[in-house]
C-alpha positions in Angstrom: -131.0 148.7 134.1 -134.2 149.8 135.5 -136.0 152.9 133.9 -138.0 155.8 136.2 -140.6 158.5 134.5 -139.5 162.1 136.6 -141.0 165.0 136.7 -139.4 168.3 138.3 -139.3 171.8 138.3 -136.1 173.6 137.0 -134.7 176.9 139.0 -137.1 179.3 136.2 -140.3 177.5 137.7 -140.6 175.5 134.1 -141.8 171.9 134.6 -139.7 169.3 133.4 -140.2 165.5 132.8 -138.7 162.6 131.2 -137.5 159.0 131.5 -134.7 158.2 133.7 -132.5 154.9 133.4 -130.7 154.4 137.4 -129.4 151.2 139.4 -132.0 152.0 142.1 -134.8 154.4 143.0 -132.7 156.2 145.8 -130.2 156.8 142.9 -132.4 158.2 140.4 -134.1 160.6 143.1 -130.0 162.2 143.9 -129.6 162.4 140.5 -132.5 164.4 140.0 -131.8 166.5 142.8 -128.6 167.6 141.2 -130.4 168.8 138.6 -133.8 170.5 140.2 -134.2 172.0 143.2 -138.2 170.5 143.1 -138.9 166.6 142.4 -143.1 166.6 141.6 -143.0 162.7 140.8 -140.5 159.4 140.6 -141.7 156.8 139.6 -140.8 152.7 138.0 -141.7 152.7 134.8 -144.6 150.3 133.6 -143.6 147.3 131.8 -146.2 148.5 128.5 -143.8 151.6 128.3 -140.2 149.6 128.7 -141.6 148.4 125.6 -141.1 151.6 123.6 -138.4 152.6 124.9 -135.6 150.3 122.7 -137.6 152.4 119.9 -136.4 156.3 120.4 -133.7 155.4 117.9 -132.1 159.1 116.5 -132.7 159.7 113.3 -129.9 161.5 110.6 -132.2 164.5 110.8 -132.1 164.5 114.7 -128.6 163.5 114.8 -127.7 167.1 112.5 -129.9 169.3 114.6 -128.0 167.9 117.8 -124.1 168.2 116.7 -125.2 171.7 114.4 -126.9 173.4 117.9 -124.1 171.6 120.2 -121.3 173.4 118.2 -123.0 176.7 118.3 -123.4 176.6 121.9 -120.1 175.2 122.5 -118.8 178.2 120.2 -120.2 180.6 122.0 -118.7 179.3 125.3 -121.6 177.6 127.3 -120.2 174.8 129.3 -120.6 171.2 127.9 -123.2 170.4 130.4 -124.9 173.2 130.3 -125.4 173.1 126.4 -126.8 169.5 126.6 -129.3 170.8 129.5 -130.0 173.5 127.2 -130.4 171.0 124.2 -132.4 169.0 125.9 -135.8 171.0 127.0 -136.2 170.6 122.8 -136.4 167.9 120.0 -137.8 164.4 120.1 -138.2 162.7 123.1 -135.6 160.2 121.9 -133.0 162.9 121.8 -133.9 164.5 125.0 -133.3 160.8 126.5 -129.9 160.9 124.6 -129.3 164.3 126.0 -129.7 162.7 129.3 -127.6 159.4 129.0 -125.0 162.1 128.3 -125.3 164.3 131.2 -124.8 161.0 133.2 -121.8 160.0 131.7 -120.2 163.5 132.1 -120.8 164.0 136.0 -119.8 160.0 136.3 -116.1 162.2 135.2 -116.0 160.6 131.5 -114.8 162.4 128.7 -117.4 163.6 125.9 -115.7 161.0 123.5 -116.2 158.1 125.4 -119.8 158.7 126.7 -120.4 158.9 123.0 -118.6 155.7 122.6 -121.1 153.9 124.7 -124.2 155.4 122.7 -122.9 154.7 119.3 -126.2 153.2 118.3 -127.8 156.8 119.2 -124.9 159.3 118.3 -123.6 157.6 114.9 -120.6 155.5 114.0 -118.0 158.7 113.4 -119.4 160.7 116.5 -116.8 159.0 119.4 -113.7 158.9 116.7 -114.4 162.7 115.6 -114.8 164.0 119.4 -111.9 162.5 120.6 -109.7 164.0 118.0 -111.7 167.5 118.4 -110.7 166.7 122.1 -107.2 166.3 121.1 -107.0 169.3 118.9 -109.3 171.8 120.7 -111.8 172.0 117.6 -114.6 170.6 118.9 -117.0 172.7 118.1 -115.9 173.1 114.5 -115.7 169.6 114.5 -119.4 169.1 115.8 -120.7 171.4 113.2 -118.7 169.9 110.4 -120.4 166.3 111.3 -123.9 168.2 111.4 -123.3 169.3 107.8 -121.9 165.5 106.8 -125.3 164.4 108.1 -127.1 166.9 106.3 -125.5 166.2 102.5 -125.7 162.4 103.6 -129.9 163.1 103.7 -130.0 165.3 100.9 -128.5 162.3 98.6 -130.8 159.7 99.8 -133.7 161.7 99.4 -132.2 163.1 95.5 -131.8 159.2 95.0 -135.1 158.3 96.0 -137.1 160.7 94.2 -135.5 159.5 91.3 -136.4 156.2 91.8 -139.6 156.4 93.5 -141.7 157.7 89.7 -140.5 154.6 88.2 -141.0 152.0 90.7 -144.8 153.1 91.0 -145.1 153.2 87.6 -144.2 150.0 86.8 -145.8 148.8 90.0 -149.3 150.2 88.4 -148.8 149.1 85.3 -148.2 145.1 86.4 -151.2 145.8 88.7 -153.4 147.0 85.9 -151.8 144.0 83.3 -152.7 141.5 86.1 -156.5 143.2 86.6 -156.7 143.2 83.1 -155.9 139.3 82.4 -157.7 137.9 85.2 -161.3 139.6 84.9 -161.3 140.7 81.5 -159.8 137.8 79.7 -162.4 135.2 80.7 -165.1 137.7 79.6 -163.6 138.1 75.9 -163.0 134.3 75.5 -167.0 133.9 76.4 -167.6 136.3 73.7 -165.5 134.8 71.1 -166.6 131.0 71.6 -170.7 132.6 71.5 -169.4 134.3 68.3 -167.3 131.4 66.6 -164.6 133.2 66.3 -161.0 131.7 66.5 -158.2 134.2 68.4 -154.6 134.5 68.2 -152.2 132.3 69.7 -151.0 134.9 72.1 -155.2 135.5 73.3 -155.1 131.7 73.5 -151.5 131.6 75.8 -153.4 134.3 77.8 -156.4 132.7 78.6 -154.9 129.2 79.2 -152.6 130.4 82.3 -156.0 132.3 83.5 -157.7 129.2 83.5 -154.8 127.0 85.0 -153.8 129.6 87.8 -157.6 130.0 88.9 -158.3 126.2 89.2 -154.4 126.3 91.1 -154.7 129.4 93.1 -152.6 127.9 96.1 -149.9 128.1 93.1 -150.7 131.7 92.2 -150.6 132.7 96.0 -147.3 131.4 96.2 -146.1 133.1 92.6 -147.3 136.1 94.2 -145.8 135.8 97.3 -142.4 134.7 96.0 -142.9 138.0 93.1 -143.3 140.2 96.4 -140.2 138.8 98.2 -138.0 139.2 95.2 -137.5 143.2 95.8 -136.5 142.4 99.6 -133.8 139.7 98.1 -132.6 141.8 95.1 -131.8 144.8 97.9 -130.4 142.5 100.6 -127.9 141.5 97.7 -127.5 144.9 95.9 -123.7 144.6 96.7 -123.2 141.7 94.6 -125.4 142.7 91.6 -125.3 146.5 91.9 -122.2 147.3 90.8 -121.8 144.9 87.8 -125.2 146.4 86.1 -124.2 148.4 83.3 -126.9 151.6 83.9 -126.5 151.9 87.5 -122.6 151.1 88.5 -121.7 154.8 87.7 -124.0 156.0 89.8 -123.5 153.9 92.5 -119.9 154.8 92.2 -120.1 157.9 92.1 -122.3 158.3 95.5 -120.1 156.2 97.7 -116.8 158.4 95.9 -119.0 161.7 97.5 -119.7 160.3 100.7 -115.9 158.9 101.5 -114.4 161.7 100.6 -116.6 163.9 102.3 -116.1 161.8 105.2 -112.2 162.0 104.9 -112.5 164.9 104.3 -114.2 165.6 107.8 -111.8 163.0 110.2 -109.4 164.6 108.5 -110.1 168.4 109.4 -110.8 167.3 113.0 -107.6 166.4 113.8 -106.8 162.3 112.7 -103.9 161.5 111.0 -104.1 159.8 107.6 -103.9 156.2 108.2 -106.3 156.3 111.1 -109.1 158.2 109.5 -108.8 156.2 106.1 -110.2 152.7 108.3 -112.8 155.4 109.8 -114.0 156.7 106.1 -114.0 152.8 104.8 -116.8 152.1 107.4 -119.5 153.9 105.7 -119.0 151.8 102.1 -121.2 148.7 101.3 -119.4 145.5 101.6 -117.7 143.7 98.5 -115.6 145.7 95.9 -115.8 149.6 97.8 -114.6 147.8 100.7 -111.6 145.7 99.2 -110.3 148.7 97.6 -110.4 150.9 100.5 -108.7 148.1 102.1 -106.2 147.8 99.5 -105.7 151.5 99.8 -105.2 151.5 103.3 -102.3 149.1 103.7 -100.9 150.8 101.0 -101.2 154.6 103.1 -99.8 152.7 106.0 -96.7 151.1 103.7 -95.8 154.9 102.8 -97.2 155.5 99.5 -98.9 158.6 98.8 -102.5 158.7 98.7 -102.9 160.3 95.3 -100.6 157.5 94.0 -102.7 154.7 94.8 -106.0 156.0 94.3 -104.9 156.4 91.1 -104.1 152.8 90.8 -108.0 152.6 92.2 -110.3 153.8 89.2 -113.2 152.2 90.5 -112.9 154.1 93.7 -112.4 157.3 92.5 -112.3 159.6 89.4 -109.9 161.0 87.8 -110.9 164.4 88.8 -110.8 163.1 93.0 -107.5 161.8 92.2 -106.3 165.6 90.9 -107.2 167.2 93.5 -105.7 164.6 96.4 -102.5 165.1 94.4 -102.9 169.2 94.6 -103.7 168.3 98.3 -100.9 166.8 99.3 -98.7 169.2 97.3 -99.9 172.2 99.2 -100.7 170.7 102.8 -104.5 171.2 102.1 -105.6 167.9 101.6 -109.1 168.5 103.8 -109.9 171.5 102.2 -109.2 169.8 98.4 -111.1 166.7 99.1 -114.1 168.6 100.2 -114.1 171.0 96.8 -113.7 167.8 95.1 -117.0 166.0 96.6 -118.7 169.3 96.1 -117.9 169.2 92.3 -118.6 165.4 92.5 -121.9 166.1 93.9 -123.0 168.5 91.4 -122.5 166.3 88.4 -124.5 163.7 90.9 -127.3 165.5 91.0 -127.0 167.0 87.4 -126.7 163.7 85.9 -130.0 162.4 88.3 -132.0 165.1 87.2 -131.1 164.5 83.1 -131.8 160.8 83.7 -135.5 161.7 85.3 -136.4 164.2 82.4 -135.7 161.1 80.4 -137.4 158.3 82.0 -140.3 159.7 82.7 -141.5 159.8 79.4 -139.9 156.8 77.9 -141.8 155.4 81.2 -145.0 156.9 79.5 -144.4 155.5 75.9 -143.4 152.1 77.6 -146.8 152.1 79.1 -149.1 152.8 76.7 -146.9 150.2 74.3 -147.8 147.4 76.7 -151.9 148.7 76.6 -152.4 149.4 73.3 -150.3 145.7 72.6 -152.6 144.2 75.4 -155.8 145.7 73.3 -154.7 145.0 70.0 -154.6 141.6 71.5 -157.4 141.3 72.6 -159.7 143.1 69.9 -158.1 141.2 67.3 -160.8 138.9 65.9 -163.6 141.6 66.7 -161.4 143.4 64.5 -161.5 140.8 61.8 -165.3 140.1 62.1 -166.3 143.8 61.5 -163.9 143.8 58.4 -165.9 140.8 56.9 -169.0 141.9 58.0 -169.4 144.3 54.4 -168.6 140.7 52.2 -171.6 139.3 54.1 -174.3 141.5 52.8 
């Protein structure tokens, strides 16, 4: 569809401007004129912006301002379209064109759930299912803000799970930089020294200095180690779901973020208005594929068979604890399953974050003493025989 760059002025005298997407030029100008009373400029856009504009792709930040300031505004009883025009004179220019696609939709006579259907890529995976059951139940604005604060725990846990990662992976990144710096310039320059001073090295200086001298008379070989060193992250993380949750020292953390995140999520469907067995295939969505998957699966048909929930998640350790499996139980006792499952991924989520923050407080120094092992063994190799010929300089004299 062809895209047009507008500019108008609104009813307050404020100018406006954005990026319209319209069958025709003629329909892009009435559809601006049912907006603003004053069109300044229409016009195709160039083919160097169409470029760009596949790009504007929402964010998880922009996606929890959007649904958090939509449900206040739908709370406080503005009309649907005019809390997206309000909506849309801020944020990024990619959500004022979502903001926009919207508005479309709407006067086109579609319902809010399926214009959010057709911009899943922009609005999110749970947006569409969630609306239509806040639709259904007349809690769309709750809804709204409940998905604004789903996006903003979903955040806070990638960023808690990065920083913890992040110190490590750049200091092991430096410290096979400076090992590889280290062999390759200063290597050489020691072996001179040690052949002008007769001296005879270890077998380890001697290992050392023969791959230095093989890899710079093959460096087409050492271009291609390096290259294939480099591409090993971007394999080991395209196949995290077949090694990840086998490793011993990071399969209980792993299991323990996807447990927060589905149960926050059922948790969520749940409160705006879907009934068990069709929010379960909604909460599955969001888990990596392999074992999370097969046992929601496996929990799923069991749901749908008529077994209670509690029942079979218990039968599902790897899923989830014994503590989420408690407190489903309690929920389905007292007809407060939502409100159970979301205390239970709040409880989760502390001893998440308590047991990320104990594990940096201890690898950061063990990091540390790891380090400086591998320099002082790297200069203990490498000062060996100086070592030896200043201890039999004295016999000399």
């Amino acid at each position: 569809m062809p895209y047009y760059a507008w500019k108008a002025r609104n009813g307050e005298g404020r100018v406006r401007k954005g990026i319209l997407a319209a069958g025709c030029l003629r329909e892009a100008g009435k559809e601006l004129e049912a907006r603003f009373p004053h069109i300044l400029q229409l016009r195709p856009v160039s083919p160097f912006q169409r470029l760009f504009l596949g790009r504007q792709k929402l964010t998880d930040l922009d996606r929890e301002t959007f649904f958090r300031k939509l449900g206040l505004l739908l709370q406080g009883g503005l009309p649907i379209l005019r809390a997206l025009r309000a909506l849309e004179g801020h944020g990024s220019p990619g959500l004022r064109a979502f903001c926009r696609e919207l508005e479309r939709g709407l006067q086109r006579g579609m319902s809010l759930s399926q214009v959010l259907a057709r911009q899943k890529k922009q609005a999110g995976l749970l947006a569409a299912s969630l609306a239509e059951a806040g639709e259904n139940s007349g809690q769309l604005p709750f809804v709204f803000q409940q998905l604004a604060l789903f996006y903003q725990k979903k955040r806070e846990n990638q960023k808690t799970v990065l920083q913890a990662c992040l110190y490590p992976a750049l200091v092991l990144c430096l410290a096979l930089a400076m090992g590889s710096c280290f062999c390759w310039w200063l290597v050489p320059l020691f072996g001179e020294l040690y052949a002008s001073l007769g001296l005879q090295p270890g077998r380890g200086f001697l290992v050392l200095l023969a791959c230095q001298d093989f890899f710079q008379s093959h460096l087409l070989l050492l271009l291609l180690g390096i290259l294939a060193l480099g591409s090993l992250p971007v394999f080991l993380w395209k196949e995290r779901e077949r090694w990840l949750p086998s490793c011993p020292l990071v399969s209980r953390l792993l299991r323990s973020f996807w447990e927060i995140r589905f149960l926050r999520l059922l948790a969520l469907l749940l409160r705006g208005g879907l009934p068990l067995d069709q929010a379960l295939p909604q909460a599955s969505g969001i888990l990596p594929a392999g074992i999370f998957r097969l046992q929601a699966a496996r929990l799923e048909r069991a749901v749908i068979a008529g077994s209670s929930l509690s029942a079979i998640a218990r039968e599902t350790p790897f899923l989830f604890s014994p503590l989420a499996v408690e407190f489903m139980a309690l929920g389905e006792e007292s007809g407060q399953l939502p409100v159970l499952l979301t205390e239970a991924a709040h409880i989760l989520d502390q001893d998440f974050q308590s047991w990320l923050k104990n594990a940096r407080t201890l690898l950061e120094p063990a990091l540390l003493v790891l380090l400086a092992g591998g320099c002082a063994s790297l200069m203990a190799l490498l000062l060996s025989p100086l070592c030896d010929l200043l201890q039999g300089l004295p016999l000399l004299t």
